[in-house]
C-alpha positions in Angstrom: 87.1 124.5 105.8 86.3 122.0 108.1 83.1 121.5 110.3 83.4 119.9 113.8 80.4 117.7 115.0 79.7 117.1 118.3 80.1 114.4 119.9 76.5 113.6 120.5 75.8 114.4 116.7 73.3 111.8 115.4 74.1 110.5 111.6 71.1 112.2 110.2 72.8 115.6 111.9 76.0 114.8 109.4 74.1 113.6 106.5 72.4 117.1 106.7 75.9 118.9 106.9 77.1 116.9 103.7 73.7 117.1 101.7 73.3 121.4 102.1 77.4 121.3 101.2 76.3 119.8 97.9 73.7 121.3 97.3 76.0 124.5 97.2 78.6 122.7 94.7 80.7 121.6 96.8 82.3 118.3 98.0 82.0 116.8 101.9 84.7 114.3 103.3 83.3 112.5 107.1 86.4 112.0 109.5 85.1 110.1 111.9 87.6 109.9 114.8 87.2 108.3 118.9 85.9 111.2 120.5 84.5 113.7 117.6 83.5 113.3 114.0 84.9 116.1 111.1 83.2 117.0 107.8 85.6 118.3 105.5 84.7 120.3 102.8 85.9 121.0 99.4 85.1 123.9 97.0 84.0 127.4 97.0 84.9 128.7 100.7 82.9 132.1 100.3 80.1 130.0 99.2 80.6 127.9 102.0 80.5 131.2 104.8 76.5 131.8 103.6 75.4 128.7 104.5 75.1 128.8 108.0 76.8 125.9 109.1 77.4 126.7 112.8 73.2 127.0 113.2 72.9 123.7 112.3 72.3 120.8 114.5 75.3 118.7 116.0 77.8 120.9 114.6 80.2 122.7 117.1 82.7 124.7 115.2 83.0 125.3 111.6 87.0 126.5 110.9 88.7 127.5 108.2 92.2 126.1 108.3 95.3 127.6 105.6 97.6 124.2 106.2 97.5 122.3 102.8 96.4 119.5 105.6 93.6 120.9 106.9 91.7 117.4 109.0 95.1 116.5 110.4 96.1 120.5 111.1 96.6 121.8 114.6 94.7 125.0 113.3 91.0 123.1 113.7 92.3 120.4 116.2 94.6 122.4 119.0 94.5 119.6 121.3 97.1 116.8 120.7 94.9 113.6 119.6 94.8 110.0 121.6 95.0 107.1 119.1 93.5 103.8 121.0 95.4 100.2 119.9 93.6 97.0 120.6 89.6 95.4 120.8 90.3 96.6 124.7 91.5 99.7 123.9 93.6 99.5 126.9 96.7 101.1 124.9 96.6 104.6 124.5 99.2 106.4 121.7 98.9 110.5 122.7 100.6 113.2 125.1 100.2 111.9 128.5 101.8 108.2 127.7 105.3 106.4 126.5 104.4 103.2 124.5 106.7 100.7 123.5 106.2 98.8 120.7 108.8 96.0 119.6 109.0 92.8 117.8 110.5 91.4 114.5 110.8 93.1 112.1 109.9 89.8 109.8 107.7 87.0 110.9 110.0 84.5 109.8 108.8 81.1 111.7 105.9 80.6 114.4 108.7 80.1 116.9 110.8 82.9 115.9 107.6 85.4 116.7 106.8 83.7 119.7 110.4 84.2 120.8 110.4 87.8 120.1 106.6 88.4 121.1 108.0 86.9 124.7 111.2 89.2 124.4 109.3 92.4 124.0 106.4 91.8 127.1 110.0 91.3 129.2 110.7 94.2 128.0 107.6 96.0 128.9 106.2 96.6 125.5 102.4 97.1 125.2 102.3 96.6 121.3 103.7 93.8 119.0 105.1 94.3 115.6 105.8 92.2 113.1 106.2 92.1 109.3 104.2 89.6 107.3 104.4 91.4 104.0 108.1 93.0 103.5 108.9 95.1 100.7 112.4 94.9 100.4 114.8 96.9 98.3 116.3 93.8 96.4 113.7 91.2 94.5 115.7 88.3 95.9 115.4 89.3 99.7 112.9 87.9 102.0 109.3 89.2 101.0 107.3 87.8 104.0 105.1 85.1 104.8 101.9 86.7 103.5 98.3 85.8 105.0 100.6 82.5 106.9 102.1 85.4 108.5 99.2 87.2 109.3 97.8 84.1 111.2 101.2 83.5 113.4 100.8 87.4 114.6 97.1 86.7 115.6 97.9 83.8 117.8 101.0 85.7 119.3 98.6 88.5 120.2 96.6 85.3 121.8 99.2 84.2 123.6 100.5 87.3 124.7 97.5 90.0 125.1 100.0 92.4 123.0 97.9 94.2 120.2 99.2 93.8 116.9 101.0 96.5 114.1 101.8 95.2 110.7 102.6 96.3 107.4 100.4 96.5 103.9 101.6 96.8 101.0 98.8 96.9 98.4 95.3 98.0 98.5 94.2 94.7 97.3 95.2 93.2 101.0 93.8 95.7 103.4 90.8 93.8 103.8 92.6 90.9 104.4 95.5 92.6 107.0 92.7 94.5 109.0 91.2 91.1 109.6 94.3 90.1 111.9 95.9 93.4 112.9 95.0 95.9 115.1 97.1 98.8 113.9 97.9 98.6 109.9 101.4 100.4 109.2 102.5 102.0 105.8 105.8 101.5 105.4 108.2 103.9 104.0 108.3 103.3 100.6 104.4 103.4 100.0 103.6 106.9 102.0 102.7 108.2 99.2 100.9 104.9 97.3 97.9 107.1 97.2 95.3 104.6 96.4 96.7 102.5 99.6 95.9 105.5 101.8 92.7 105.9 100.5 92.2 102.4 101.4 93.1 102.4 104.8 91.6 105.2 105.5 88.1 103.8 104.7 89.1 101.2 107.4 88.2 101.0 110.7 91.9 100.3 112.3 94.1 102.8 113.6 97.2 103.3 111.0 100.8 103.7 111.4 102.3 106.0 108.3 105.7 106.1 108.4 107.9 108.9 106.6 109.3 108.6 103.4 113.1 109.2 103.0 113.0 112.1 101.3 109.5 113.3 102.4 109.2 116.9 104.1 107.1 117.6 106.9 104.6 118.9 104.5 104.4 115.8 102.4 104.1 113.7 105.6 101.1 115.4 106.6 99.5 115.4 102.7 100.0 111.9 103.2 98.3 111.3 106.3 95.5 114.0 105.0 94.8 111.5 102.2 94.0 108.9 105.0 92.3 111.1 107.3 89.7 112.6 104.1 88.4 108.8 103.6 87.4 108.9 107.4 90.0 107.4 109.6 91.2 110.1 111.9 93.3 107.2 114.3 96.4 108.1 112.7 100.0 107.9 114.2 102.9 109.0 112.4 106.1 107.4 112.6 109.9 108.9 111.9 112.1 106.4 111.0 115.3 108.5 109.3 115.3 110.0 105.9 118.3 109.5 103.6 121.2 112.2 103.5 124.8 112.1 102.3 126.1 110.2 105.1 126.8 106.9 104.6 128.1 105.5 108.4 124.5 105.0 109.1 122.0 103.8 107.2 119.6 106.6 107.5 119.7 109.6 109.7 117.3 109.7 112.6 115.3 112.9 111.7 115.1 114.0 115.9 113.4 117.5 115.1 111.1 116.0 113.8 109.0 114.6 116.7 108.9 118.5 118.6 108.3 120.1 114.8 105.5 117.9 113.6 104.0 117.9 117.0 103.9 121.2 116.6 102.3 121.5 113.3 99.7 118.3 113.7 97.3 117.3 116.8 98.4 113.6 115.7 100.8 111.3 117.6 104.6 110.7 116.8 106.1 107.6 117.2 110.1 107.0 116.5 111.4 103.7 115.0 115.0 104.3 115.8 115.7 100.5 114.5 115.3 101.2 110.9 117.4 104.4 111.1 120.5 103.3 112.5 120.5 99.9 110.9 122.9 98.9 113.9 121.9 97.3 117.1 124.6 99.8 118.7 122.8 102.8 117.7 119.4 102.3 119.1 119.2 102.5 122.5 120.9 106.1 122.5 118.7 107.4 119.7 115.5 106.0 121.6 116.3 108.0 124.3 117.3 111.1 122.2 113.7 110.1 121.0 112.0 109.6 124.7 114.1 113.6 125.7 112.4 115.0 122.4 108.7 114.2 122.9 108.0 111.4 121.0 104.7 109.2 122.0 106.2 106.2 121.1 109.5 104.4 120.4 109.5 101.0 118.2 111.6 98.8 117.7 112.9 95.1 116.4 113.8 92.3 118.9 115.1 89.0 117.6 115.9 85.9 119.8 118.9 85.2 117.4 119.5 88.0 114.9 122.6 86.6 113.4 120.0 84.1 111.8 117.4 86.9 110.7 116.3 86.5 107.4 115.8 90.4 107.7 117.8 93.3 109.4 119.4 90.9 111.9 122.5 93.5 112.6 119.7 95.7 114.0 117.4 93.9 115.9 118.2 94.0 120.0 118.9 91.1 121.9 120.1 90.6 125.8 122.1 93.6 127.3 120.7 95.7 124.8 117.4 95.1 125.4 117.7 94.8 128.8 119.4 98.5 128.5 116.0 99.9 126.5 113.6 98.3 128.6 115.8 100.5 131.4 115.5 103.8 129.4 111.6 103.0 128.4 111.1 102.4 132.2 113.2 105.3 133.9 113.0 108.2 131.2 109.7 109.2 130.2 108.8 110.0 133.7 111.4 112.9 133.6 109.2 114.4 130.5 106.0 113.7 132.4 105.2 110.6 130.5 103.4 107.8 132.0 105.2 104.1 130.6 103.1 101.3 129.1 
């Protein structure tokens, strides 16, 4: 069950929810999102239906939601949520908008991220990305410049205005990457590094979770529910291809996805058709199979030279091609009733 708040709720109005939960054995988790704060609660749900939750004050709705994921469920949250990016909140990730958000994929050099930050306002994005911390599949590939990192994103976001997105890895360095970032991602292969997304979610930055390759829709949304429980309700998921039996590509661009999950969860979608197709070729068409599909926003990696990359050069856009998704992130979204930027 979950109980909504309302918006004018006063902390004493929430601390009363959680304390007469308790006192009836059970267990209460604050959500607190933008617009609306959530009380999730955990035990006895007949229990639960005698304490007259809905009489009490601040409290709108009390629901009781079958989805595994109950605080990130379309069943207690019908309307499709806004996630706001930046101190200026002047980027908005939700139904009415197309955001673009590109970069490197790895902050390689302070001139290399300035290079790319420049390439992707040309290209009209609204959001940087960068990778400071990279996990990489092979202990002898590039593994990111760390806090040095962090610090060459923050003074691209200065030079640019671009809020930023970047990637933790451990739990240890949340503290650290919410200090520069605006947006914390979780990359792929830590969407289920449950004490991670208990840590972000005790944060107050909006997170990226991206899917796991193998992950179902289900455990996608478990995931995010793990953030959401610890009180961080800005959550935008991102598809980025799951791993099948073909092997032309180097992970295949999940497209149901985006209408599916939208369907399922009030929380945004975003697509990163970079990291799917692992070709520079491939990314433009899937972004706008992505745009025609519904997603809220595309992201992808731009790279002033990508034969030099020290990671996923061969995928990372560059002249015509960027020039070509800059034309479909401009002209397309209009045609789904999507506002750009």
């Amino acid at each position: 069950m979950v109980v909504v708040m309302h918006p004018g709720a006063t902390p004493a109005d929430v601390e009363a929810v959680v304390a007469r939960v308790e006192r009836a054995g059970g267990s209460a988790f604050i959500s607190r999102g933008v617009h609306r704060t959530i009380v999730g609660l955990v035990g006895d749900v007949i229990a639960f239906q005698g304490l007259n939750l809905r009489a009490m004050p601040g409290v709108v709705d009390v629901v009781r939601v079958s989805k595994p994921y109950k605080l990130v469920s379309r069943e207690h949250h019908p309307d499709a949520s806004v996630v706001t990016v930046g101190e200026r909140g002047d980027v908005h990730i939700g139904p009415d908008t197309f955001v673009l958000i590109a970069g490197p994929c790895a902050v390689e050099t302070a001139e290399q991220t300035f290079a790319a930050a420049d390439m992707a306002v040309a290209a009209g994005a609204t959001v940087l990305r960068g990778g400071a911390y990279k996990p990489r599949t092979s202990p002898y590939a590039f593994q990111g410049l760390g806090e040095k990192g962090l610090e060459i994103l923050a003074e691209a976001r200065e030079r640019t205005g671009l809020p930023v997105v970047t990637e933790v890895v451990d739990p240890k360095d949340v503290e650290v990457v919410a200090h520069y970032a605006d947006m914390l991602q979780i990359g792929t292969r830590n969407m289920q590094n449950f004490p991670l997304l208990q840590a972000v979610g005790a944060v107050r930055k909006p997170v990226m979770l991206k899917r796991g390759l193998t992950a179902t829709y289900e455990e996608w949304l478990m995931a995010a529910e793990y953030i959401a429980q610890r009180g961080n309700l800005d959550i935008v998921l991102c598809e980025r291809g799951i791993r099948t039996f073909e092997t032309a590509i180097r992970n295949t661009l999940d497209v149901s996805a985006v209408p599916m999950v939208h369907a399922l969860s009030h929380l945004p979608v975003v697509v990163d058709p970079s990291h799917s197709a692992g070709n520079r070729q491939l990314v433009v068409p899937l972004a706008r199979a992505a745009i025609a599909a519904g997603a809220d926003a595309v992201m992808v990696d731009v790279h002033a030279d990508p034969t030099a990359a020290l990671c996923d050069g061969p995928q990372a856009l560059y002249g015509s091609e960027l020039d070509e998704l800059a034309r479909a992130c401009r002209d397309l979204p209009p045609i789904v009733r999507r506002t750009p930027g």
